[in-house]
N, C-alpha and C positions, 0 to 999 in steps of 0.2 A: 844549458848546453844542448844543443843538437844531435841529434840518433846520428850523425854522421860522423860529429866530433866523436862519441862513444865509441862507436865501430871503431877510429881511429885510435883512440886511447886503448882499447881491448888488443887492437891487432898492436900497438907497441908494446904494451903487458906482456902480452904472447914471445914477441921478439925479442925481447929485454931478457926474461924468463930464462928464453934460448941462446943466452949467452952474446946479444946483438949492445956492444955498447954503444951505437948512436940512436937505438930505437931509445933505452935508460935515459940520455940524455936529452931527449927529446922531452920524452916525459917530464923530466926535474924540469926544465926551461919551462914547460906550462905555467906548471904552481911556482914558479921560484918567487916571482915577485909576493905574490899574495901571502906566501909560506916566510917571508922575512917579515915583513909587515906582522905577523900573526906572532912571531915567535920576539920581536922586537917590543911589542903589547905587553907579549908574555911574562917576560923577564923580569924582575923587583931590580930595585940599588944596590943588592947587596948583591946578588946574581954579578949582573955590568961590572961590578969593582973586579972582577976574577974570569970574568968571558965577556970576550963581544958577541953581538947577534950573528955576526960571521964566522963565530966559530961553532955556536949552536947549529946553524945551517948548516953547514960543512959534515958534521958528524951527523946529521938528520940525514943528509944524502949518502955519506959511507953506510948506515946505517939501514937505511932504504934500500940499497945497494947489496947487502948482505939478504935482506931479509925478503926479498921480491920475490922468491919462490912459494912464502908463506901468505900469498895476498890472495885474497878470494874475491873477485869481482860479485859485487852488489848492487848493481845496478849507476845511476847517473850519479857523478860526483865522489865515486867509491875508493876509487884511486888517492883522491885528494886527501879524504877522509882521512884515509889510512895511512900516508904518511902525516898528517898532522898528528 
């Protein structure tokens, strides 16, 4: 990812943070594909029988959502990190 991309992901952090819900939005859209994919991996048979990966996504970004005041930027790809 690019020092530009960063900046950009920093200053939606920031905005997000600040109460801006389409910078948040922004953000989830980045990772969303990669972050289903990962969490679809994730999941065993027995999981699937009682959730879909749609509903694990879902509460990943309520969750994210909640907790975006406690994220510490660490450099490239930190954001990602961190909601995984």
């Amino acid at each position: 990812m690019s020092t530009q991309s960063e900046e950009r992901t920093e200053g939606l952090v920031r905005d997000a943070v600040g109460g801006d819900p389409e910078a948040f939005s922004r953000l989830f859209h980045r990772i969303r594909g990669r972050l289903e994919v990962w969490i679809s991996l994730r999941m065993g048979p027995l999981l699937r029988k009682r959730l879909s990966p749609d509903d694990v996504l879902q509460e990943t970004l309520l969750e994210a959502h909640r907790s975006l005041a406690r994220f510490h930027d660490q450099g490239s790809g930190s954001f990602q990190r961190w909601v995984y």
